[in-house]
N, C-alpha and C positions, 0 to 999 in steps of 0.2 A: 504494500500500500504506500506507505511512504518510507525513502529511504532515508539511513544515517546523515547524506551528507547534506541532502534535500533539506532536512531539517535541523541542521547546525547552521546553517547560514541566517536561520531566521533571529530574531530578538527574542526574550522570554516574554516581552508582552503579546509577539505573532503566536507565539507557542501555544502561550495561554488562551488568547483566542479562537484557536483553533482547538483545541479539548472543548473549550468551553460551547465549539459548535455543533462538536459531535456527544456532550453533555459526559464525560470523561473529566478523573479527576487526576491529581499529579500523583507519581511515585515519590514518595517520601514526601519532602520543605517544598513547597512551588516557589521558592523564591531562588530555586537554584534550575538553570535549562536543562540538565541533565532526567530532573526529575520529569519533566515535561515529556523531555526526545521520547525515554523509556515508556512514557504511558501510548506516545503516540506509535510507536515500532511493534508494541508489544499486544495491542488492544485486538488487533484481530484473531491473531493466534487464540487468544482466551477467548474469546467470544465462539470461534468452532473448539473449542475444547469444552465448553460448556455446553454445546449444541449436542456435543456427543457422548457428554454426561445426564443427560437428560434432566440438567439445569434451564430454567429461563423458558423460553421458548420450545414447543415439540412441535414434530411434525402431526398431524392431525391421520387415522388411522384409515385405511381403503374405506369402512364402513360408514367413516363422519364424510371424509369426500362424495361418497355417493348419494349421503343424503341431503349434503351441498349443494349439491348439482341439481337436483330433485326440486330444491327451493329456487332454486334458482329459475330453472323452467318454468314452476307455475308464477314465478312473479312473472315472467318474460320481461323485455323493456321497455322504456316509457320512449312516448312519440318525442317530438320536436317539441310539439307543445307541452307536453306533462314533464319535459327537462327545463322548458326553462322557465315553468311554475315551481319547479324543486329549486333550480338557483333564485328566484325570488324570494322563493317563502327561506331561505337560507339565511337571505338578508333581510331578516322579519318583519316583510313587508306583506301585510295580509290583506283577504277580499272582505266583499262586506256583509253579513250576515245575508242567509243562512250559507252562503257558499263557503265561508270561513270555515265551516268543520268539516266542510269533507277537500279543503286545500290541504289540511295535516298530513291526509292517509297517505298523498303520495312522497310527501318529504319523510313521513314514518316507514314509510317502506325502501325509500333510497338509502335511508340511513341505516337500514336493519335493525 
């Protein structure tokens, strides 16, 4: 991901901002780059090491995927129109009664 030398050249304040994007915290004192480099060289490695501890995150089992899928088919997808009543009402901007309760259903449904 990123290499040693890639990230010596930066400041500890580039450092720190950049943990701080990907919400990583420093190895050891953050007041020294080293602690930084280390989180940043080091963080993907742990993170599939953790994948394969069955730490954090799993993978979801054939039998959850198919029933995935399944939901997903009977939602089908929304027209042109009913996308961009879902980014409306996103931006909670709503209609005016009685139509206001049945705007919800499709923003409740995009959002699962």
């Amino acid at each position: 991901m990123f290499t040693r030398s890639e990230l010596e050249i930066k400041t500890t304040a580039q450092l720190r901002d950049l943990c701080r994007r990907y919400g990583l915290k420093p190895t050891g004192n953050g007041g020294y780059k080293t602690s930084w480099i280390v989180t940043l060289m080091a963080f993907p490695q742990i993170a599939l090491a953790q994948l394969r501890q069955g730490r954090g995150l799993k993978s979801p089992g054939f039998s959850v995927i198919q029933f995935l899928e399944g939901v997903v088919d009977e939602m089908n997808s929304p027209t042109d129109e009913q996308a961009a009543l879902i980014k409306l009402t996103m931006e909670r901007k709503v209609m005016s009664y009685p139509d206001r309760y049945d705007q919800r259903e499709p923003t409740e449904l995009a959002q699962g």
